[in-house]
Structure formats: structure tokens, C-alpha cells
N, C-alpha and C positions, 0 to 999 in steps of 0.2 A: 183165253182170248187168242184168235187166229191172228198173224200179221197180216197184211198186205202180199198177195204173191210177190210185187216185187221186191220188196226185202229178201225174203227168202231166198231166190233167185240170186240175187246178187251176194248174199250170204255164202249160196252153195259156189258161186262161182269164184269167189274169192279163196274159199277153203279146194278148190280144185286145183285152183293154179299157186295155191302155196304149197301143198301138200303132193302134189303129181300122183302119179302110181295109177293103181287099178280103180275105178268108181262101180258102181252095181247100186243098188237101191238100197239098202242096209246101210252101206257107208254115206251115202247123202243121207238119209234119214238120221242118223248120229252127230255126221256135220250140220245138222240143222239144230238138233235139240242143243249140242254144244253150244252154238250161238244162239239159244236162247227163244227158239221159236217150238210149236207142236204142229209140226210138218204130217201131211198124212202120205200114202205110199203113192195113191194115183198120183196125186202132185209133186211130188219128188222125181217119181219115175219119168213124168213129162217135163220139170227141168232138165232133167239129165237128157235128154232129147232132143229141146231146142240146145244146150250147148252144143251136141256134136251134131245139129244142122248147122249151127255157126262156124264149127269147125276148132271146139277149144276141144273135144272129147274124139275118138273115135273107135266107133263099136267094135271090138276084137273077141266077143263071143256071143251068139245069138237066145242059147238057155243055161243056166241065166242070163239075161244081157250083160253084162260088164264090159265097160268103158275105160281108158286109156287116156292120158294126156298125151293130143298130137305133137 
């Protein structure tokens, strides 16, 4: 069973800002199964997006994308 995007979202984003460092889609995709969810890649990939429109990530490589804690 799929959660609710927002769970997930607020799942990844709590594992963001406890964890710092580098993010890329792999690493959210794991941060998610950890917490117990079957995250898929487009939708991880697009959490990781709005956080750094929000301004909690920002993009510090284009291919692969991988993201930073501001």
C-alpha cells in the first residue's frame, strides 16, 4: 500500500534535516523505505525539489542531481 504524498514528504524531510550531508534520489528513496513507506523514484525525486524550492536543500550538482543542506 502507498502512503499519502504527504507523509512521505514530511518523512523525507525530517530525515533531511536530521541527517544533513549530500541528498540525490537513492538516498531519499532509502530514507523513505526506512521509514516504512514504498516510495517510487519520480516522487522522491520531486520531493527533493520542492525542498530546495523551499530553500531546506540546495542543488550543488546538476548530473546526478545531488542536493546539500542549506
Amino acid at each position: 500500500m502507498t502512503e499519502p504524498a504527504g507523509s512521505q514528504r514530511a518523512d523525507l524531510e525530517k530525515a533531511v534535516r536530521s541527517y544533513g550531508g549530500l541528498w540525490d534520489t537513492e538516498r531519499g528513496l532509502r530514507a523513505l523505505r526506512d521509514a516504512g513507506h514504498d516510495p517510487r523514484d519520480k516522487h522522491t525525486r520531486q520531493i527533493l525539489r520542492d525542498l530546495a524550492s523551499q530553500g531546506l536543500l540546495m542543488k550543488v550538482e546538476d548530473r546526478p542531481v545531488t542536493y546539500r543542506l542549506a
